[in-house]
N, C-alpha and C positions, 0 to 999 in steps of 0.2 A: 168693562173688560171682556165681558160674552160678548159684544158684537165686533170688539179689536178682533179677538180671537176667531170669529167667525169668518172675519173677514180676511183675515192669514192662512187660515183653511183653506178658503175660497179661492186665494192669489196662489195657495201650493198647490191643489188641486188645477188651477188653470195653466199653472207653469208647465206641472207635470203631463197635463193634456196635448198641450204646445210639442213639447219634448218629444212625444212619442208621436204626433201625428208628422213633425218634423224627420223623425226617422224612419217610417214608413212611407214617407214623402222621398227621401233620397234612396233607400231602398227600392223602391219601386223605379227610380228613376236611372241606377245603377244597372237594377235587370233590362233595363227598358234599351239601355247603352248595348250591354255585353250581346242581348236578341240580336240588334239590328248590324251590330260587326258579324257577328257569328251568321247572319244570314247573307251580307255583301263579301265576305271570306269565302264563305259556301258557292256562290255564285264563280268566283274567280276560279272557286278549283275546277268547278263544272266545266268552264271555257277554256283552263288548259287542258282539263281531257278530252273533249271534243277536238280542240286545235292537233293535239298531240295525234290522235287518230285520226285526223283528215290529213294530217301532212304525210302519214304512214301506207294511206291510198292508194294503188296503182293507177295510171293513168297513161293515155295513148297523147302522144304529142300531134297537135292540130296542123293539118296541111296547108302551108302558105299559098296565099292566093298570088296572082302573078301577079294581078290587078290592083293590089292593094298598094295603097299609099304607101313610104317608107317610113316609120319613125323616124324622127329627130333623135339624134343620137346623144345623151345626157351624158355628162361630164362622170366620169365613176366616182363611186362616191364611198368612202373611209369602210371600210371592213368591220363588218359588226362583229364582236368579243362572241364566238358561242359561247352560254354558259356548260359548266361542265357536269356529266350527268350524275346524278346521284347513285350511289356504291348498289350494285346490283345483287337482287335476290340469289345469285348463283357463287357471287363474291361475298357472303357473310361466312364469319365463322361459326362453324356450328358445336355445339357445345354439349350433344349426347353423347361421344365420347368417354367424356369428363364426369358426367350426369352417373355415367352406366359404369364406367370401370375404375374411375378416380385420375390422381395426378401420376401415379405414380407408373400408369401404363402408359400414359401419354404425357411426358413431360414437356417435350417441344411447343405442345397446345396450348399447354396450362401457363408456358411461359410468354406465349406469345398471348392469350387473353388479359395477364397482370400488364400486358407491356399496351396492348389498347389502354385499357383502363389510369392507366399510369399517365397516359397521352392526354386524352379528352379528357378527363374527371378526377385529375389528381387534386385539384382544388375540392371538391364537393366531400372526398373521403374523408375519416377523420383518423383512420388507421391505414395499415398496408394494402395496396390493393389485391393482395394474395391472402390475406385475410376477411376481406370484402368477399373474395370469389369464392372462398372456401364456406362462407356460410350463404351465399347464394345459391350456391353448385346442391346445399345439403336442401335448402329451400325446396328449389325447383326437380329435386327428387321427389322431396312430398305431394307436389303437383301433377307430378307426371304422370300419365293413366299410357302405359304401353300397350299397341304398339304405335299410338297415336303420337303425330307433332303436337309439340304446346306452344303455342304464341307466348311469347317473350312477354307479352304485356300483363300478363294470365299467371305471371311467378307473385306469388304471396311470400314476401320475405319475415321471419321470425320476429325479427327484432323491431320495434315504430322508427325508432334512429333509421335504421338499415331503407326502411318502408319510403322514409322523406327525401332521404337520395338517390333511392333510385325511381321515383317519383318523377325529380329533377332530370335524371339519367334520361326516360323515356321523352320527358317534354321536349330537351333540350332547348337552348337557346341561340337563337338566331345569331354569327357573328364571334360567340363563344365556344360554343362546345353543339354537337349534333344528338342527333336523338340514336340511342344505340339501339335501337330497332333497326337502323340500317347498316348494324356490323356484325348482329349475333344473331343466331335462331339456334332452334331446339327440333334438330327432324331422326327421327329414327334411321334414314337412307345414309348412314353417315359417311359409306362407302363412297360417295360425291366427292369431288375435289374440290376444293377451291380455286375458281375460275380469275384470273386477274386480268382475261379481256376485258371485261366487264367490272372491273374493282376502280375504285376513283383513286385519286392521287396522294389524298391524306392515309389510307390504306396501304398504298404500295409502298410509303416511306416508313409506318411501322415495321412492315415484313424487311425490309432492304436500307435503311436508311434512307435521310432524305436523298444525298447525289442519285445513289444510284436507283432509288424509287422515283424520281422525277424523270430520269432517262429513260426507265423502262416504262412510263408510263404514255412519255412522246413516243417512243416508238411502236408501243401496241397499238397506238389511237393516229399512224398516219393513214391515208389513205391507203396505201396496198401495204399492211403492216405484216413484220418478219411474223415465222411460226413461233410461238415461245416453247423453252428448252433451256435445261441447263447449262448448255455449252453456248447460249445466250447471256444467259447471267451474270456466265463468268466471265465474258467476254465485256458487259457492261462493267464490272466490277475492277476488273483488270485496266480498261481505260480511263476510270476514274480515280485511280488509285485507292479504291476501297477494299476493304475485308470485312462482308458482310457474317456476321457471327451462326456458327452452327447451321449454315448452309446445305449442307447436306438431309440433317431430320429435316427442315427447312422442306425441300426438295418432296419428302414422301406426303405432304398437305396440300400440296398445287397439282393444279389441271395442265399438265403440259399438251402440246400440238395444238392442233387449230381446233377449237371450241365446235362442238356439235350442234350443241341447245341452241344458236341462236339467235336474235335478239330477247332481253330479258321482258318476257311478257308481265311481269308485276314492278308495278313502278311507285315512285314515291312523290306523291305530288304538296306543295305546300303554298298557301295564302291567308295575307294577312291583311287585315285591315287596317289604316293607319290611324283610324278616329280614335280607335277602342279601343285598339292595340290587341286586338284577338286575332290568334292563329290558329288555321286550322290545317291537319294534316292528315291525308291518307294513304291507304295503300291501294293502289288502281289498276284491274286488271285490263289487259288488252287482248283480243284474240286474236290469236296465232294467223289465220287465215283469215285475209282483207277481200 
């Protein structure tokens, strides 16, 4: 019976060896995964900033030679989809405002941040999104160190519940829902407008509805595009047969006439690896003079 039993020892003691060297085997092999996405994601992002900023170059056009052979002349070939660019640092909504004086001085804002929220992340919430914002807004009070911006990512929310969705809020997901790092910020200059040259399409159909957020967003983004202006709006609104709501408070949050800033020097670039499925995302700055 002492050498059965030793010997069941010996086979739980080898089981349990097995066991654990098996899962620091896959552990290891797991990080070993996540590294090498995280570092071929890394690389992609590098080469759209680079590309991004060679395209952005100036450059003198070369003098044709007289001598020079003619190209053959290729067939044109199908219009590539530009993709569309991601909602500009100057088009977020900012939310010191809110931070500093409450809802109740700024109601239009307060409403227009439930009605984000309500859009991208009404599935993730598990209450109102007005009461999501009302214990975030109290959050990112206790964060705030005036007269300094706080990075959106940099809010410690009270509650773990609160903590895991907006966790999810900042990840976002590719296809689903975006990362709301590219709708909200936290800057003390609150006196800024909101710019909708530079705001993307999903954006401009919160503020205006879809019709007439789509309209206005072809028409900011053609080549010689109109000045924006309210007697634009309403013009877009009137031919669509819309009545976009509370248009007026509406009106005192936007950047009307022609945008001064520019193109938006901070941009949002993202890549992912397919093996791994790791993404990675940053914020990239560019300077101003090439």
């Amino acid at each position: 019976m002492n050498i059965l039993g030793f010997v069941f020892s010996l086979l739980l003691l080898l089981t349990y060896s097995f066991a654990a060297s098996w899962d620091l085997q896959m552990g290891s092999s797991r990080v070993r995964s996540s590294y090498l996405g995280n570092q071929r994601a890394s690389r992609d992002l590098i080469n759209q900033q680079v590309s991004t900023l060679y395209k952005e170059l100036p450059y003198k056009p070369t003098e044709k030679d007289p001598n020079q052979p003619k190209k053959e002349i290729k067939p044109p070939s199908k219009p590539k989809v530009k993709p569309i660019p991601a909602n500009g640092a100057c088009a977020r909504i900012n939310l010191w405002p809110l931070i500093q004086e409450g809802r109740s001085e700024h109601p239009r804002l307060y409403q227009l941040v439930c009605q984000l929220l309500d859009t991208f992340y009404g599935d993730l919430l598990t209450g109102s999104s007005s009461q999501f914002l009302d214990r975030f807004l109290k959050s990112a009070k206790v964060c705030l160190k005036d007269p300094d911006p706080l990075e959106v990512e940099k809010v410690f929310l009270a509650q773990e519940a609160d903590r895991l969705i907006y966790y999810r809020m900042l990840k976002g997901v590719k296809g689903e829902y975006p990362s709301i790092v590219d709708y909200i910020k936290i800057d003390p200059n609150w006196a800024e407008k909101l710019c909708l040259s530079h705001a993307d399409p999903k954006l401009c159909e919160i503020l205006f509805g879809p019709q007439v957020g789509q309209r206005l967003y072809k028409l900011l983004h053609k080549p010689k595009p109109p000045v924006l202006s309210p007697a634009l709006i309403d013009q877009i609104c009137s031919e669509v047969h819309a009545i976009a709501p509370d248009l007026v408070s509406l009106y005192d949050l936007l950047l009307f006439g022609k945008p001064t800033h520019g193109k938006t020097i901070k941009m949002s670039l993202e890549a992912s690896d397919v093996a791994s499925q790791v993404s990675v995302k940053a914020q990239v700055c560019f300077p101003t003079n090439y």
